[in-house]
Structure formats: C-alpha cells, structure tokens
C-alpha positions in Angstrom: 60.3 155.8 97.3 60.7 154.6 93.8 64.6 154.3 93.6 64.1 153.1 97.4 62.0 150.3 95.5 64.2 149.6 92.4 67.0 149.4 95.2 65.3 146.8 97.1 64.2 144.7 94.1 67.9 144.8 92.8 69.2 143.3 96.2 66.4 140.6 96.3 67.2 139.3 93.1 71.0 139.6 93.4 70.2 137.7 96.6 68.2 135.2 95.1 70.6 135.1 92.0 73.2 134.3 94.3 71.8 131.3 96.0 70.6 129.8 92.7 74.4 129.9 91.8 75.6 128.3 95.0 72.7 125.8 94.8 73.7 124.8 91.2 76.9 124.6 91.7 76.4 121.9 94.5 73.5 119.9 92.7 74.8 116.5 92.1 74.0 114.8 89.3 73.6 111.0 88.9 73.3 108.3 86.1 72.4 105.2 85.9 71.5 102.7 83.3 68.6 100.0 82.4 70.9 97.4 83.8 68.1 95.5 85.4 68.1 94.3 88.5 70.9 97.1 89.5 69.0 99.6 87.5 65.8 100.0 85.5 63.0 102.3 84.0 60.1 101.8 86.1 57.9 102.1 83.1 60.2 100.1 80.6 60.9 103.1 78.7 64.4 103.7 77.3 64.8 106.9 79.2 64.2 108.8 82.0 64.2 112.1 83.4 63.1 112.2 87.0 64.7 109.8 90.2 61.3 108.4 91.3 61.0 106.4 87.9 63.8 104.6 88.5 64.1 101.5 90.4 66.6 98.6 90.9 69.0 97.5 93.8 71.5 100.0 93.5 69.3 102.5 92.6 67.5 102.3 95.7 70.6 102.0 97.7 71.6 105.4 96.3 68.0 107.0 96.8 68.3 106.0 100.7 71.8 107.5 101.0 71.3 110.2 99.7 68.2 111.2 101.9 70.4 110.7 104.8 72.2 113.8 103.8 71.1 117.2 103.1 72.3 117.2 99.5 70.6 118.6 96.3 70.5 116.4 93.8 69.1 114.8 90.4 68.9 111.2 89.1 68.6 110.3 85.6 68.7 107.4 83.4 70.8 107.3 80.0 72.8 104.7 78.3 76.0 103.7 80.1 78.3 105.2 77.7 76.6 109.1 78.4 76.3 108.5 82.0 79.8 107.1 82.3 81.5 110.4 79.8 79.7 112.7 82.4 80.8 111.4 85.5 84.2 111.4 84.0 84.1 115.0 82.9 82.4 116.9 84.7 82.7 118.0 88.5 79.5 116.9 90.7 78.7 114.2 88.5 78.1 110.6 89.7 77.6 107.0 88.0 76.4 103.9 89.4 76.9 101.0 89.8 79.7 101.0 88.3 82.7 98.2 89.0 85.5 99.3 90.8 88.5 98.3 89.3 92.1 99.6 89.4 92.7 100.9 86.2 89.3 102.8 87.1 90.3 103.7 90.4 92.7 106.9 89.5 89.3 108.2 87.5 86.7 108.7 89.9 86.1 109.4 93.9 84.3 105.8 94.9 81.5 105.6 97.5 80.5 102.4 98.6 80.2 99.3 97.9 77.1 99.5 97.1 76.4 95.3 95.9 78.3 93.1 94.3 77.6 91.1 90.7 79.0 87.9 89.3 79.9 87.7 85.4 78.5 85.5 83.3 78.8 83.8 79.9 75.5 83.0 78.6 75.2 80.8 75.8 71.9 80.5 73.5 69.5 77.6 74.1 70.1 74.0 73.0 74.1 75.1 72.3 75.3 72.2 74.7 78.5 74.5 75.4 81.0 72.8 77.8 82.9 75.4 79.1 85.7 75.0 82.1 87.5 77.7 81.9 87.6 81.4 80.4 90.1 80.5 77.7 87.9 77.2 76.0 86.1 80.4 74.3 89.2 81.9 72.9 88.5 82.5 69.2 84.6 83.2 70.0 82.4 86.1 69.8 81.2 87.6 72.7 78.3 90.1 72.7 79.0 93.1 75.2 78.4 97.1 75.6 81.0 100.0 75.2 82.8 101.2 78.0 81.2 98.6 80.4 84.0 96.6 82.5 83.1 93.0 81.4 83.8 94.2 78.0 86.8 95.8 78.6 88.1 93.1 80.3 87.7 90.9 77.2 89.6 93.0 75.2 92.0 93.7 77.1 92.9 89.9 77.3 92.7 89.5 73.6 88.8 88.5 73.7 86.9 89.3 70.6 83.8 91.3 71.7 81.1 92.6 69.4 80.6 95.5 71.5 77.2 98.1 70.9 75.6 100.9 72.9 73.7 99.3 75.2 73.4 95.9 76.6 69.0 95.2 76.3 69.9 94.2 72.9 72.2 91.5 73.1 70.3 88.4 74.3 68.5 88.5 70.9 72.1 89.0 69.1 72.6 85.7 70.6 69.0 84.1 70.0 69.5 84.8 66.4 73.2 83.7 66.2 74.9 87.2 65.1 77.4 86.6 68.5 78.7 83.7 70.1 77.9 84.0 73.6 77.3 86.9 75.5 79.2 88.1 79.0 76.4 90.0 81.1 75.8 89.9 85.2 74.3 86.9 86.5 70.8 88.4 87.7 71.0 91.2 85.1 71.0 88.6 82.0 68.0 86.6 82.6 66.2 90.2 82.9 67.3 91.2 79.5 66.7 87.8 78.3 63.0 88.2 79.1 62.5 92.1 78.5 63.4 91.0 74.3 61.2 87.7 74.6 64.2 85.4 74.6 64.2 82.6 76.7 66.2 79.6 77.4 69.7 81.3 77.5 72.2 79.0 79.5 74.7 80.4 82.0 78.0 78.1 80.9 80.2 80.0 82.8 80.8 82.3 85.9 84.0 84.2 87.2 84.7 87.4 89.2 82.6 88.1 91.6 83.4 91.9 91.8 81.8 95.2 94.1 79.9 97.8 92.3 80.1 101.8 93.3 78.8 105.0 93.0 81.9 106.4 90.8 82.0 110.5 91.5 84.1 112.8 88.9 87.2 113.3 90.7 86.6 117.3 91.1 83.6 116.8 93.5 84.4 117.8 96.9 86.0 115.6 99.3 83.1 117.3 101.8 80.8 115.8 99.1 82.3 112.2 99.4 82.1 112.0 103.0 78.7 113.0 103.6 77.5 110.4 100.6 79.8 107.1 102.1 78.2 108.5 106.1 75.1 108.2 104.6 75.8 105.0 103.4 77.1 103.5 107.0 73.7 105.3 108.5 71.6 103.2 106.3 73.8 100.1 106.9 73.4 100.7 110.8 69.4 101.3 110.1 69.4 97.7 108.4 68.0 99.8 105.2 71.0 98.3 103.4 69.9 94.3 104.1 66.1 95.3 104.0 67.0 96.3 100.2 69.2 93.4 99.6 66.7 91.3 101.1 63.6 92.4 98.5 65.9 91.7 95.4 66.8 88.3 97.2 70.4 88.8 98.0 
C-alpha cells in the first residue's frame, strides 16, 4: 500500500507538473503603458500588476478580445521602453497599442487595428507659434519618449528630439521651457497636460493620422494570432468595438 501510494502521488504531481508547463508556456503576456486615453493606471499609480487596474481605449479593446478566446493570459503596465524590449524578445509576449509601421512590421505578428491616433505638436501657452508645415520647426527641440514611433520618426528625419523614459513628464518640460514643443497624440496630450497640472498647451500642428496594434513577438504561434485577430472581428460583429469607441468619444 505504501509504494502503491508514493506511486500514485508521483504520477499526480508529474501530472500536475506537466500541465503547469503546458499552461506556462502558452500564457500570454501583455504590456501596455500610461499613455492615457489608450492606456492608463486606474489608480494613477506608475505601475501596475494586475489587468483589472488598467483602463483606456485600447486596453479595453484588448480585454474584450481576449475574453472571446480561451486564452491564458496576464496584462501589466510598465514604461514603454520594458514593455516594447519584451514583446520584442521574448515568445508570447504582446505590446499595445503600438503603431504599425513598416520598418516595425518585420518585428512583430500584428493583430488589429485596434484605433487609430493623430500626432500632434503642442506648443506651451501664450507661444503664438505659427506653424504650417513640419519643416517651420527644423532647428527646434522637441520633447518625446525612447523607442516610441513619433520620436523615432523625428530622428530619423533629422528632428532634434530630447527624448526620456516616459512621456507623463514632458508637458511640464515644455511649461518650464527645457524643450521647444513637444510631439504626443492628440487625445493623449491634453491628458498628460492635466495629470502634471499644466494647462493651456496649444496644438500648433497635426499630421499622420496612423492605426495602432497589438504588436506580438514574432515566435508566438500563428494558432495564437488567429484566435486573438477572430476575437477581434467577434467583438466588431457584437458592436463591442463601437460601444468602446463610442464611451471615449470616437
């Protein structure tokens, strides 16, 4: 009876042991940033461990695809720049919303679109900036964030961008004069604006309106991708999609 014992509780835990391999190897994992309105704390707090304190249009477009699937997953929120190095590493690993692009487009598996955005130069109150085109700002300084798109963009045209970690910081860079002007999303920047008590920032200037995805690391299963962009036409066909548009006034 004993070794009849010790046999059975060696099988259940190998059993057990196995499907807690399987199951972690097929957890997806998902970042996201305080990019409000895309993305944001629910509490204001920098950080965040668990999906349900998470909010923001794209975050609740990926919440409601993801519960039309039977997927395991977890949703945290980091700054951009760890989110965006996991999702580029490491298999399973998702970031959102992130802007498709085609020099991006080779690095990840895409699913979506998920919403669009529209970039905007913001300028600080009272500058009087008369701005008509992207290249009347050559020779300025633009506040922007590592890694994100807007920035990159900049420098890749030959844009002088005071880039830092994360973007929550930059409309007081701008109140206080240590940048320019300062290239963030049209919705996004007034949020910013009034999360560091800065107000009266002037949009001078808008261009590319481009669609934001859920970017997968290129490893994850192609069986993975499909289920996450089906989900995504269920909750279109459900009208979930517009009903989510619709609260952030889309």
């Amino acid at each position: 009876m004993f070794k009849l014992g010790r046999l059975l509780g060696l099988m259940v835990a190998l059993s057990f042991g196995g499907i807690a391999s399987v199951s972690a190897s097929e957890k997806l994992y998902f970042y996201t940033e305080n990019f409000p309105p895309y993305n944001m704390s629910a509490s204001g707090r920098a950080f965040e461990h668990q999906g349900e304190d998470i909010d923001g249009i794209c975050t609740e477009m990926v919440k409601a695809i993801l519960q039309a699937t039977d997927l395991d997953y977890v949703i945290k929120l980091r700054n951009w720049d760890y989110g965006y190095s996991r999702a580029l590493n490491k298999a399973n690993h998702g970031v959102f919303c992130t802007t498709y692009t085609e020099a991006r487009a080779p690095n990840f598996k895409w699913v979506g679109p998920l919403t669009k955005n529209l970039w905007t130069i913001f300028a600080a109150s009272g500058s009087n900036l008369n701005i008509e085109k992207l290249e009347d700002m050559k020779g300025m300084t633009f506040g922007g964030y590592r890694n994100d798109v807007m920035t990159e963009y900049l420098l890749e045209r030959g844009y002088k961008v005071s880039a830092i970690e994360s973007d929550d910081l930059n409309p007081k860079r701008l109140e206080l004069g240590q940048v320019d002007v300062w290239i963030a999303d049209r919705l996004a920047g007034p949020y910013f604006a009034s999360q560091q008590d800065v107000e009266g920032l002037e949009p001078v200037y808008s261009f590319n309106d481009t669609e934001l995805y859920l970017a997968m690391n290129p490893d994850t299963s192609e069986d993975i991708i499909q289920k996450l962009n089906e989900g995504l036409q269920k909750i279109k066909s459900s009208g979930m999609y517009e009903a989510i548009e619709t609260k952030y006034g889309l």
